[in-house]
C-alpha positions in Angstrom: -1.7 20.6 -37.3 0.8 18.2 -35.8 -2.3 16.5 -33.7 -3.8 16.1 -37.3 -0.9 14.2 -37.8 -0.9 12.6 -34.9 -3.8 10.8 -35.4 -3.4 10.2 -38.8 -0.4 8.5 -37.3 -2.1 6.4 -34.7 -4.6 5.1 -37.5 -2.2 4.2 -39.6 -0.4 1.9 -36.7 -3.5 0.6 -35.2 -4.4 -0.6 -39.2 -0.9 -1.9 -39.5 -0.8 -4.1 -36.0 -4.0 -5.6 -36.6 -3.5 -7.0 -40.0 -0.1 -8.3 -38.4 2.3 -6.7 -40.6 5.6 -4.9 -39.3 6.5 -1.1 -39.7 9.6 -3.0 -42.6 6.4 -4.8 -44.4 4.3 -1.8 -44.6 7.5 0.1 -46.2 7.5 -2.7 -48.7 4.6 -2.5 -49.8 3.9 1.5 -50.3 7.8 1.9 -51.8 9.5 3.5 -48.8 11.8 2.1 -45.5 10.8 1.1 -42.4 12.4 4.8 -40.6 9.7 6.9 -42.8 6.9 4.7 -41.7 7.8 4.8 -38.0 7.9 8.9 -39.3 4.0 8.7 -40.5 3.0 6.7 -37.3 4.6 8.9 -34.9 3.4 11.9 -36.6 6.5 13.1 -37.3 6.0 13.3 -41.3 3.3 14.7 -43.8 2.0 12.6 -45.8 0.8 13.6 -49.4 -2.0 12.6 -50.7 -1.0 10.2 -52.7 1.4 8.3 -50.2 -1.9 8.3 -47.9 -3.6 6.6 -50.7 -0.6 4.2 -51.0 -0.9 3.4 -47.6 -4.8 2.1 -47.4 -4.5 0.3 -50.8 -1.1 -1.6 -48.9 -4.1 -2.0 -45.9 -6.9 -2.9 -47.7 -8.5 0.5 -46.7 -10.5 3.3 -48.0 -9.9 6.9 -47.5 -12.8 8.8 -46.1 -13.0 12.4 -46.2 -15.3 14.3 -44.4 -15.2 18.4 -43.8 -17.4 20.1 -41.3 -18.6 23.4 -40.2 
């Protein structure tokens, strides 16, 4: 699970450096501080779904969701 989150993680930072904005901006803008975001990035936090959602609205991303067996 913690690779799950992981890579959740790494998606999240690679969105966030390439639009330019700082772990303290992204905070900002989905309603929490700049330690819990470096906490999503480094895998070191669940996210809800709704904080996930948060999160590519504040990117200008979609959530795709994809299960297979």
């Amino acid at each position: 699970m913690s690779n799950f989150k992981s890579e959740i993680g790494s998606l999240i930072r690679q969105a966030r450096t390439e639009q330019g904005l700082t772990q303290k901006e992204l905070g900002e803008k989905i309603g929490v501080g700049e330690p819990t975001v470096n906490k999503y990035e480094s895998g070191k936090q669940n996210l809800t779904v709704e904080t996930l959602k948060r999160v590519a609205d504040a990117l200008d991303m979609q959530i795709k969701i994809t299960f297979h067996k």
